[in-house]
C-alpha positions as CSV (number, residue, x, y, z in Angstrom):
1,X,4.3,19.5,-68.1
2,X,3.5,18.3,-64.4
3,X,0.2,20.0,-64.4
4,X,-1.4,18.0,-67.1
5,X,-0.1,14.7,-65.6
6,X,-1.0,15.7,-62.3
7,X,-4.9,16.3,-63.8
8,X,-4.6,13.0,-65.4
9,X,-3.7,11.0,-62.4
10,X,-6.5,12.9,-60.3
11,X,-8.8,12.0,-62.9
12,X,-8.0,8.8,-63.3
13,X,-8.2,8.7,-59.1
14,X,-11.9,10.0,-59.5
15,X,-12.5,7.1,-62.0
16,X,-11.5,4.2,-60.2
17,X,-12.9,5.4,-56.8
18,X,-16.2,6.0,-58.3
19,X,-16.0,2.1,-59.6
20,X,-14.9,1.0,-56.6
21,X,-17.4,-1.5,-54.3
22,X,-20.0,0.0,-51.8
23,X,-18.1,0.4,-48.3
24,X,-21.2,-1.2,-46.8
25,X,-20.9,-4.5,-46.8
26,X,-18.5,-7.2,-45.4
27,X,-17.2,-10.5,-46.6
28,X,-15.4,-13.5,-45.7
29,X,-14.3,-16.6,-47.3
30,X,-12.9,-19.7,-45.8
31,X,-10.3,-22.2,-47.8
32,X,-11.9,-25.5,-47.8
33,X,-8.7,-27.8,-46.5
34,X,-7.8,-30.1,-49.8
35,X,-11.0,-28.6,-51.6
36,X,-12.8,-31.6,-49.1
37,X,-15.0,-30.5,-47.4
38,X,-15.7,-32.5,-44.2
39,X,-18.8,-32.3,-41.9
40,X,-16.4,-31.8,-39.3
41,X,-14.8,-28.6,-40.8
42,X,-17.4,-25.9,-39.4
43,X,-15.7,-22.7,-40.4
44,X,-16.0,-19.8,-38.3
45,X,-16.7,-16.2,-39.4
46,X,-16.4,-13.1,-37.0
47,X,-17.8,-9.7,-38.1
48,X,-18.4,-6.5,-35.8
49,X,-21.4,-4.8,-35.4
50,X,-21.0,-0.6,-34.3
51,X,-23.0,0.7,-32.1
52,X,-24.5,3.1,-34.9
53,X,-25.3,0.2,-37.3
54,X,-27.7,-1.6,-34.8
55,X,-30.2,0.2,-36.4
56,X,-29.6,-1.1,-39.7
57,X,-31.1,-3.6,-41.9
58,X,-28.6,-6.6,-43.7
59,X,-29.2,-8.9,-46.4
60,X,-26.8,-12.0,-45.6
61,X,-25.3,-14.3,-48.6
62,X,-23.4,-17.7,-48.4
63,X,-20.8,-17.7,-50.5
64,X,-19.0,-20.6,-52.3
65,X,-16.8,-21.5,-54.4
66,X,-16.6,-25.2,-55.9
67,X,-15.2,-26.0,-59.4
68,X,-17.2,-27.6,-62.3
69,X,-16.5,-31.5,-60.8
70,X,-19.0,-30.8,-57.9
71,X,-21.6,-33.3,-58.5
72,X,-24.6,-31.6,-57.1
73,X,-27.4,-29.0,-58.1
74,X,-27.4,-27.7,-54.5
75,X,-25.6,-28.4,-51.3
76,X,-27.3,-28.4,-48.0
77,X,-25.5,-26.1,-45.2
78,X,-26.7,-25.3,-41.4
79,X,-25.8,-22.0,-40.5
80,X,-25.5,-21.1,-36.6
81,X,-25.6,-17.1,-36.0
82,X,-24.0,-16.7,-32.4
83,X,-24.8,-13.2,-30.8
84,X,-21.9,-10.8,-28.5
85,X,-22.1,-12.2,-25.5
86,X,-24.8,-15.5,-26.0
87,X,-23.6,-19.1,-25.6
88,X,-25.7,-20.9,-27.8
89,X,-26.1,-19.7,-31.5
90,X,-29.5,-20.1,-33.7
91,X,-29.5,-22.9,-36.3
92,X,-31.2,-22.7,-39.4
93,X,-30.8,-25.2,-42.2
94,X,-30.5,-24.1,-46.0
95,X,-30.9,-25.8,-49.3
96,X,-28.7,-23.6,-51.5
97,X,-29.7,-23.9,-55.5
98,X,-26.5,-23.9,-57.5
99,X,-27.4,-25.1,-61.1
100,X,-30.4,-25.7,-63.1
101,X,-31.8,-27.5,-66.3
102,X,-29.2,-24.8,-68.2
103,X,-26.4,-25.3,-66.0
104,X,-24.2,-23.5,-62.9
105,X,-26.1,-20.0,-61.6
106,X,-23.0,-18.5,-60.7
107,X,-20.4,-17.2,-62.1
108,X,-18.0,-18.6,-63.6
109,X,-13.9,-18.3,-65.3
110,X,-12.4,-21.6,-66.6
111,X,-13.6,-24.9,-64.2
112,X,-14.4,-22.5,-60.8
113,X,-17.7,-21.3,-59.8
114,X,-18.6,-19.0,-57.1
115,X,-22.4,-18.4,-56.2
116,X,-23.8,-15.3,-53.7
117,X,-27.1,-17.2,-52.2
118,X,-29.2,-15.2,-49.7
119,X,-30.3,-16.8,-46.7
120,X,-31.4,-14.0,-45.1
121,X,-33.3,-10.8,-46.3
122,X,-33.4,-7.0,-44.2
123,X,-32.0,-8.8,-41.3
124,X,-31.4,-6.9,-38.4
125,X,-28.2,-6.9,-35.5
126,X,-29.9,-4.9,-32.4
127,X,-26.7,-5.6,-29.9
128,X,-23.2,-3.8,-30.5
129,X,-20.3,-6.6,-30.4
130,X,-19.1,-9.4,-32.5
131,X,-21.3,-12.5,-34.1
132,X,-20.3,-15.2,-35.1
133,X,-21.7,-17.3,-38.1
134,X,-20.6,-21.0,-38.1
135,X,-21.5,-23.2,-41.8
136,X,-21.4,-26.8,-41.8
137,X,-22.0,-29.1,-44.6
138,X,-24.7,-31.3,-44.2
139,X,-24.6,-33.4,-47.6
140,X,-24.4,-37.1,-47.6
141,X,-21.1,-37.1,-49.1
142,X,-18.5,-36.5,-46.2
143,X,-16.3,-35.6,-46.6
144,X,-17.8,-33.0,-49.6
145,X,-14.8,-32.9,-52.4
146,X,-14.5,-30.0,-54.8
147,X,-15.5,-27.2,-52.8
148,X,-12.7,-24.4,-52.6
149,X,-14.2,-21.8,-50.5
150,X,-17.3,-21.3,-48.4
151,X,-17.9,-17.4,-46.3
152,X,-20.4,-14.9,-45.2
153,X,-21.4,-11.8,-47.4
154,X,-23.4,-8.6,-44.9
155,X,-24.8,-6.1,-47.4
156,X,-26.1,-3.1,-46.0
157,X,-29.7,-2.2,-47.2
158,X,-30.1,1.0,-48.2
């Protein structure tokens, strides 16, 4: 009798690994402080680059999540990338598209949204250490209300 449940649960072991996500990637989401989020608020994001993974190529996401009150098609972020071991990040501005003519991109359950948008494509992390990305909300509206999360998403490129 244990032998067939002990197959089973091995199976079942093989299934769900097989389903699970791709081990090369990280992410990390922020809570937006009263789902307001103020141009002041500039969350922080840490990830670690290994010395074997300098050579490899990232595509880089913003993620958010906002709930179906956020008045806007898009939402205007500056992202600074600090490097181990620099002072002074790089800034780039982004204009991330969140709904069209046919409504939110992302994906939705019940009245919360959460959109993947790439800012960066194949980029690459030449030096070993930690980077830091900082977002900031640069929308008119300050502070920014209905906005839950905001993070950084690193996928691997094959």
């Amino acid at each position: 009798m244990k032998k067939p449940l002990l197959f089973f649960l091995a199976a079942c072991s093989l299934q769900w690994m097989a389903c699970s996500l791709p081990s090369d990637f990280f992410e990390r989401d922020v809570v937006i402080p009263g789902q307001k989020w103020a141009s002041s608020f500039k969350p922080r994001i840490d990830f670690t680059i290994q010395p074997k993974d300098t050579a490899s190529q990232y595509n880089v996401f913003v993620v958010l999540r906002h709930t179906d009150a956020y008045d806007y098609n898009n939402i205007w972020v500056q992202g600074t990338i600090r490097k181990p071991g620099d002072t002074v990040g790089q800034s780039a501005r982004y204009d991330l598209t969140l709904a069209d003519n046919n409504g939110w991109k992302g994906g939705g359950m019940d009245d919360i949204y959460e959109h993947r948008v790439r800012i960066l494509d194949l980029a690459g992390f030449s030096k070993p250490g930690t980077y830091s990305f900082t977002l900031e909300q640069i929308m008119r509206d300050d502070p920014l209300p209905h906005v839950l999360n905001v993070g950084v998403r690193l996928e691997k490129v094959q």
